[in-house]
C-alpha positions as CSV (number, residue, x, y, z in Angstrom):
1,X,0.0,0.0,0.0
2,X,3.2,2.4,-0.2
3,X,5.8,3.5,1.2
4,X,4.7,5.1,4.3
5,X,0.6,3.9,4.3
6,X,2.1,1.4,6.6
7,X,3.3,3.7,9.4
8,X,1.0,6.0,9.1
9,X,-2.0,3.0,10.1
10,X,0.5,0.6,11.6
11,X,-1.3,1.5,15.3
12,X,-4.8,0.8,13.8
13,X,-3.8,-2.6,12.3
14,X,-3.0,-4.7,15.5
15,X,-2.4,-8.6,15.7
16,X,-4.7,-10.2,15.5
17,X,-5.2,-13.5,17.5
18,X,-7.6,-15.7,15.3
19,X,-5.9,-18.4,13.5
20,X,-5.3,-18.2,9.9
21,X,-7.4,-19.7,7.1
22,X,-5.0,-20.6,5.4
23,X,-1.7,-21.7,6.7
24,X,1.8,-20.5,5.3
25,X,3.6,-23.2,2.6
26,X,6.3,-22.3,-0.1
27,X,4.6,-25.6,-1.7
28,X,1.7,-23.6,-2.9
29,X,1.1,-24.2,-6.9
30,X,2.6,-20.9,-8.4
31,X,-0.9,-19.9,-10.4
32,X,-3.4,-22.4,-9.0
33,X,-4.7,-19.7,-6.7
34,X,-4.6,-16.9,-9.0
35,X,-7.8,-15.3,-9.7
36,X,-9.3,-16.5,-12.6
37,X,-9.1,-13.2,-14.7
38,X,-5.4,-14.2,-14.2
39,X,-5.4,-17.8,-16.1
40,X,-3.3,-16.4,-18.8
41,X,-0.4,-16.1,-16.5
42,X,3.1,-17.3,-18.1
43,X,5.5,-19.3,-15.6
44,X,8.7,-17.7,-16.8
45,X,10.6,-17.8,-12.7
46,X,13.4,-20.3,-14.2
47,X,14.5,-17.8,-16.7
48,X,14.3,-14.8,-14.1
49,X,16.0,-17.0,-11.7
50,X,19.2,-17.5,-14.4
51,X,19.6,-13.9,-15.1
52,X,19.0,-12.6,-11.3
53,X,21.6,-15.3,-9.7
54,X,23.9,-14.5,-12.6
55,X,24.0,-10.8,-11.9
56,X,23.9,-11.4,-8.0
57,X,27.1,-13.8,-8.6
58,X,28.8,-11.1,-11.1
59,X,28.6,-8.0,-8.9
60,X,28.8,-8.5,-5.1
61,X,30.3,-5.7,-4.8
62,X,26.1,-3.8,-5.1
63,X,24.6,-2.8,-1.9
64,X,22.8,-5.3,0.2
65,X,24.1,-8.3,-1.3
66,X,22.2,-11.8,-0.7
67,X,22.7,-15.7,-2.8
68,X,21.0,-15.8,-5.0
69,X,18.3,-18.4,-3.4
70,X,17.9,-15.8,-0.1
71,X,16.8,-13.1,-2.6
72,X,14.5,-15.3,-4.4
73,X,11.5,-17.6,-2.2
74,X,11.2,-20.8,-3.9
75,X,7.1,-21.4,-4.6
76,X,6.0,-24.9,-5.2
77,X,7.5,-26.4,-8.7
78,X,9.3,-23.8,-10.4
79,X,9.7,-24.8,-14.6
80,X,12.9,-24.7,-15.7
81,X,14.5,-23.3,-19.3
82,X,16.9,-24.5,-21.9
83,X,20.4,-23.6,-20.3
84,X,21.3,-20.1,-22.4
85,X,24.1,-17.7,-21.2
86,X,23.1,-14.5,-19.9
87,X,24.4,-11.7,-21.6
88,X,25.8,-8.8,-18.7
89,X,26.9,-6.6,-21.1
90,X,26.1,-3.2,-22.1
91,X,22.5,-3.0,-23.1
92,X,21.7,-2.5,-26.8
93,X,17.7,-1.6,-26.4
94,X,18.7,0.9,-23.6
95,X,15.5,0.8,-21.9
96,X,14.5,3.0,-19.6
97,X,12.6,1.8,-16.2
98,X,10.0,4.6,-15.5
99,X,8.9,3.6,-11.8
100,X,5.9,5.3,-10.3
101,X,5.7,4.9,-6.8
102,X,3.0,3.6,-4.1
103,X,1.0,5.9,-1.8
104,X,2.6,8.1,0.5
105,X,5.8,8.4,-1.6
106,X,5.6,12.0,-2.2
107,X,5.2,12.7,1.5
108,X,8.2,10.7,2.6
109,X,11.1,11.3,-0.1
110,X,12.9,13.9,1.4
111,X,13.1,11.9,4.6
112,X,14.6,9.0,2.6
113,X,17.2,10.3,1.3
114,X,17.8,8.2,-1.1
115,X,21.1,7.8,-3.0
116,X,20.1,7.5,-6.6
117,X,22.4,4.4,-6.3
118,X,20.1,2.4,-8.4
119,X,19.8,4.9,-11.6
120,X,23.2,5.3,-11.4
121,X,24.1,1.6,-11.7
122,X,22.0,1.2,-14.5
123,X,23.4,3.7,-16.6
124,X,27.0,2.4,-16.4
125,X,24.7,-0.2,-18.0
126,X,23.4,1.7,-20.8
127,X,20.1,1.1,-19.1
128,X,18.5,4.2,-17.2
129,X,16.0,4.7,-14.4
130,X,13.4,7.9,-13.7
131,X,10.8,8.6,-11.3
132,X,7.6,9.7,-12.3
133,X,5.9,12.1,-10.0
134,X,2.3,11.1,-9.2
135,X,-0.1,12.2,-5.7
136,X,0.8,10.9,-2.6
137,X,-2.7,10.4,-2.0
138,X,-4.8,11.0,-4.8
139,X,-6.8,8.0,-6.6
140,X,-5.7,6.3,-9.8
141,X,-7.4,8.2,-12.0
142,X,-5.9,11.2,-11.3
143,X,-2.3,9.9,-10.9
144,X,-3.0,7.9,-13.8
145,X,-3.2,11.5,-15.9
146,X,-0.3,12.8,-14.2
147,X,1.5,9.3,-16.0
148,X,0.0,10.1,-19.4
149,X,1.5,13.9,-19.2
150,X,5.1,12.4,-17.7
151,X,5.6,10.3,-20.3
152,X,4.0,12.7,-23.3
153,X,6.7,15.3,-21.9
154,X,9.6,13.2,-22.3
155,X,12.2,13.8,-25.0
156,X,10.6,11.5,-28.0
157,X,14.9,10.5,-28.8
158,X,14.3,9.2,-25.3
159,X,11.3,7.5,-25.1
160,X,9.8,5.6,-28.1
161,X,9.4,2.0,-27.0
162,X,11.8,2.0,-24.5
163,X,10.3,2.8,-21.6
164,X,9.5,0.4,-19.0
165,X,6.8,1.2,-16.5
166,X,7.5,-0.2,-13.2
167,X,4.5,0.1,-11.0
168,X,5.0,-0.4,-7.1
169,X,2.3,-0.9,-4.7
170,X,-0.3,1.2,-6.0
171,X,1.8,2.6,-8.8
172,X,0.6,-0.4,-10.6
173,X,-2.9,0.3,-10.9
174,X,-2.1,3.6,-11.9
175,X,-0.1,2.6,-14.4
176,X,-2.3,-0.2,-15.9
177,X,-5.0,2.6,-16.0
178,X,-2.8,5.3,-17.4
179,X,-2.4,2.6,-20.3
180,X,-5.5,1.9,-20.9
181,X,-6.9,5.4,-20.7
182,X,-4.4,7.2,-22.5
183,X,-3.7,4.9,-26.1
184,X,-1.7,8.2,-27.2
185,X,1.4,6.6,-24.5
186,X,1.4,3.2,-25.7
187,X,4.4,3.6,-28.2
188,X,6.4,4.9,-26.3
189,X,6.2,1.7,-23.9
190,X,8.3,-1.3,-23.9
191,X,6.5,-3.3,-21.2
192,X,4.6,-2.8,-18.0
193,X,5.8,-4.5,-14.8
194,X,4.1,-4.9,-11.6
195,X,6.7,-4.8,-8.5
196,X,4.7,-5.4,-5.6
197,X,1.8,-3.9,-6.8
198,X,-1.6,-3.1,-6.0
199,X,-3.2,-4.8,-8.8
200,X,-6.2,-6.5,-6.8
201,X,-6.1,-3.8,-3.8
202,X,-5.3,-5.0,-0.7
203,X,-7.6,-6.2,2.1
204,X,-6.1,-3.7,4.5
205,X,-7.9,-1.4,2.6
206,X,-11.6,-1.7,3.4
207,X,-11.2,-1.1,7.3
208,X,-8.6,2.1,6.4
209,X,-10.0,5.7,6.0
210,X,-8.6,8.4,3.6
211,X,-7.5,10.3,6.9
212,X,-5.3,8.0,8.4
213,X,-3.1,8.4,5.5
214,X,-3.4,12.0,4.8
215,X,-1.9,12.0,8.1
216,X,1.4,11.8,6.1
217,X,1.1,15.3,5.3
218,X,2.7,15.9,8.4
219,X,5.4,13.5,7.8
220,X,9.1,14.9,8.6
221,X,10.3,17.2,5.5
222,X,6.8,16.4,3.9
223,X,5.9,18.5,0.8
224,X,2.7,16.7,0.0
225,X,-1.0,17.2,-0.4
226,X,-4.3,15.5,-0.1
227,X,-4.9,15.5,-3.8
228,X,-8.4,14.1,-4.9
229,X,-8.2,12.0,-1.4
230,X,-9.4,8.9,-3.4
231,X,-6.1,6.6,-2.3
232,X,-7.7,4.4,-0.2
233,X,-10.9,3.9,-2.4
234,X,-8.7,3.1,-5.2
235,X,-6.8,0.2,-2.9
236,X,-9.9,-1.5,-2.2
237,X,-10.6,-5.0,-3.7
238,X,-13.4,-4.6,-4.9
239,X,-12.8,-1.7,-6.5
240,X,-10.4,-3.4,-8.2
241,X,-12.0,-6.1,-9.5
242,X,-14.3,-3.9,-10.9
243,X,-11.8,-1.7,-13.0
244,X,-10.2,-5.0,-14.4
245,X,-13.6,-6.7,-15.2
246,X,-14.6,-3.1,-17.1
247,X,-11.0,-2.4,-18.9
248,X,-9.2,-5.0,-20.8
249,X,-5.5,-4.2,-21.1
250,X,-4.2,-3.5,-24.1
251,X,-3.0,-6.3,-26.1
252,X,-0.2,-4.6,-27.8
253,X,1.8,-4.1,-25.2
254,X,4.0,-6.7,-22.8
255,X,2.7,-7.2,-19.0
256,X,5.1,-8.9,-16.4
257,X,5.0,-9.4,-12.6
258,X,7.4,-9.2,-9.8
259,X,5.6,-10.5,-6.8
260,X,6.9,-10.4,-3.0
261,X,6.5,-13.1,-1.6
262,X,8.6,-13.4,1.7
263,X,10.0,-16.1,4.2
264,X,7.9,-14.7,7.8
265,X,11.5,-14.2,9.3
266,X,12.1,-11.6,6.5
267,X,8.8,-9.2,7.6
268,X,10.4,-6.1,9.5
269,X,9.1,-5.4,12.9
270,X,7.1,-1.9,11.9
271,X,4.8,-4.4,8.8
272,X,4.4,-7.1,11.4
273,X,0.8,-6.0,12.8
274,X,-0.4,-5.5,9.3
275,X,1.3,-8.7,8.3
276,X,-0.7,-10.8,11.1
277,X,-3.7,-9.0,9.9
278,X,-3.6,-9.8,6.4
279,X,-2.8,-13.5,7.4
280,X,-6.1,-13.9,8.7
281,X,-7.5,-14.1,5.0
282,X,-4.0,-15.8,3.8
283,X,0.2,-15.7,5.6
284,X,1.1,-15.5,2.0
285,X,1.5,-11.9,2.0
286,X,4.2,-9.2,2.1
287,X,2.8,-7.1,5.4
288,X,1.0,-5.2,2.4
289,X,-0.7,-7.3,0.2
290,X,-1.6,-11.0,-0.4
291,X,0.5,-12.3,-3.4
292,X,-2.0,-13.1,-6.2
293,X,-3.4,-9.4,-5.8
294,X,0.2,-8.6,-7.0
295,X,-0.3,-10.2,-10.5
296,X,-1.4,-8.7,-13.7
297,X,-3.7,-10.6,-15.6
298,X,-2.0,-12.5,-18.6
299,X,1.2,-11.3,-17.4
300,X,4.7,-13.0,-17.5
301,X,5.2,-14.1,-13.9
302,X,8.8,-13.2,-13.3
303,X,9.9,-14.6,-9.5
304,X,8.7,-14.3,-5.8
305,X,11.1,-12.2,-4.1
306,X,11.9,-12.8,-0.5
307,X,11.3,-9.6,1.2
308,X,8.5,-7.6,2.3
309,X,6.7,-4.7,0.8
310,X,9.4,-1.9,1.6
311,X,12.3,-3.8,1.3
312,X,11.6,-4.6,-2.5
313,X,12.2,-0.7,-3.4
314,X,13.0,2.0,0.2
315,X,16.3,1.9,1.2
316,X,15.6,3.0,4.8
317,X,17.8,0.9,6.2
318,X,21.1,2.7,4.0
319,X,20.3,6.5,5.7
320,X,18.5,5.8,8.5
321,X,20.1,3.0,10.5
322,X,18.4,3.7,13.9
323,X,14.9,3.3,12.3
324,X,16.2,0.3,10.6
325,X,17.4,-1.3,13.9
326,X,13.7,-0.8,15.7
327,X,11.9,-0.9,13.2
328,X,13.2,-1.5,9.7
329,X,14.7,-4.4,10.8
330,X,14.5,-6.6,7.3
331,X,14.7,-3.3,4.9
332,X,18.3,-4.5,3.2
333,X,17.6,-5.9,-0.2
334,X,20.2,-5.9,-3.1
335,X,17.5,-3.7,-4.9
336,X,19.9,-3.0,-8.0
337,X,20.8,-6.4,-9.2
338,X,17.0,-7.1,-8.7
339,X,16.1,-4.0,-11.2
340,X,18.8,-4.7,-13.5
341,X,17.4,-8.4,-13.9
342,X,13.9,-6.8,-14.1
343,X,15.5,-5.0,-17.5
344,X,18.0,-7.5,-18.8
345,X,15.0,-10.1,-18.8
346,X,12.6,-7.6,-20.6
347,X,15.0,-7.1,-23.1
348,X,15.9,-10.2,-23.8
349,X,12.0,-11.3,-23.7
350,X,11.1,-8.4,-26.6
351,X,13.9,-9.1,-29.1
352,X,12.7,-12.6,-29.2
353,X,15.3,-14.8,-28.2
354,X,12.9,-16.4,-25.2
355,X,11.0,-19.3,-25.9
């Protein structure tokens, strides 16, 4: 549900004491649970796995560095491909990974003070990375516009069919509805990836209110607003079953999802609460969201990743290391092989040289 959605509710979603309905396994079928708008779905983990391990192996010398089978959780039988060398060259599509953030991202980014360790990385690659500014707290249709006019601003040298939309948390939904309302943006896309995101809402969402989470506003260094207040509307399931039911995705462009999918030893303390909350529909779930609600419908399913909803993207942990000891306590994640992979594997997927 974002970056900060979390913190800003974490006192109103307490444990809960019930037990689970269903009970935690790495043994569950990969897509037999998927909703069924999600049948589609292409198992494609083994080839993710080859080109993540191989980058992890290459370059330990990135930031949070794990093996290769601690960054990735191993769900039920994973299909394996052809043995192919993975290319970790310069890039020769030089695709661009356009990420647009989850709620409350606006409100907390000064407080982050994030590096830019990740762009940078990528362009020594030939690869680049950009932020797209959307609301903190508005609803997806508005952020959704604010995607159409980001992208229709960028240089067209820089931006035909290379970009990459990376949607985390709720960024996904905005993007998948920026792409669907907006046809003019389409070729300038490459592909569409969901990285945790918010593509079936999140149960957390029908007991939250808008003004728990405009209590961000007020967020150290924030320089945010309430925008259209929709956030929390546009998080709920149902609403979200209801958007994908009423608006196909376009079929000309490439879908892919990144889901999060962690070991319960590798939730930090702060997503806990929510975590044990969102357990009592199913323990399969990042503190944020349940992991089928992370899946595009007739997507590429790229990998579960073994960390929780803010470890997959915030480096907390890198500038704020007291937070990270308390509360933070599972926020290290080598976040820049993973993104690298995330390109390197939609590259290779769109020149054709997959299966």
């Amino acid at each position: 549900m974002g970056a900060a959605s979390a913190a800003a509710m974490g006192l109103t979603f307490g444990a809960c004491s019930s037990k689970p309905l269903v009970t935690y396994s790495t043994e569950t079928p990969p897509l037999a649970l998927l909703p069924a708008s999600n049948a589609a779905v292409v198992d494609r983990r083994g080839r993710f796995r080859d080109i993540y391990c191989a980058i992890l192996a290459t370059r330990r010398e990135l930031p949070d560095y794990r093996p290769c089978d601690d960054a990735l959780t191993l769900v039920g039988k994973e299909p394996t491909e052809t043995e192919r060398p993975v290319a970790l060259g310069p890039s020769h599509r030089h695709l661009v990974a356009a990420v647009v953030p989850g709620v409350g991202f606006e409100c907390v980014e000064p407080w982050l003070e994030a590096q830019g360790t990740t762009a940078q990385h990528l362009r020594s690659l030939g690869y680049d990375q950009v932020f797209i500014k959307v609301d903190a707290l508005s609803s997806t249709t508005t952020n959704a516009r604010q995607i159409r006019d980001a992208v229709m601003a960028m240089p067209v040298e820089a931006s035909p069919s290379r970009l990459v939309l990376i949607g985390y948390s709720k960024g996904a939904p905005d993007a998948l509805e920026a792409v669907v309302s907006f046809p003019e943006i389409r070729h300038r896309i490459a592909a569409v990836v969901s990285l945790a995101g918010a593509v079936g809402g999140s149960p957390l969402a029908n007991d939250a209110a808008q003004s728990q989470v405009d209590l961000l506003r007020y967020f150290p260094q924030a320089n945010c607003n309430s925008g259209d207040g929709g956030a929390i509307a546009s998080l709920r399931p149902a609403q979200r079953r209801a958007w994908l039911a009423d608006n196909p995705l376009p079929a000309d462009l490439h879908y892919y999802s990144l889901v999060t999918f962690p070991t319960p030893d590798r939730i930090s303390s702060i997503l806990k609460s929510s975590y044990r909350r969102l357990a009592q529909v199913d323990p399969r779930n990042d503190g944020q969201l349940i992991f089928y609600d992370q899946v595009i419908p007739g997507s590429v399913l790229l990998g579960y990743v073994n960390a929780d909803h803010w470890a997959v993207v915030l480096p907390i942990s890198r500038s704020h290391t007291a937070v990270a000891a308390t509360f933070v306590t599972q926020n290290a994640y080598p976040r820049e092989a993973l993104v690298e992979a995330v390109l390197r594997f939609v590259e290779e997927d769109l020149s054709g040289s997959g299966p």
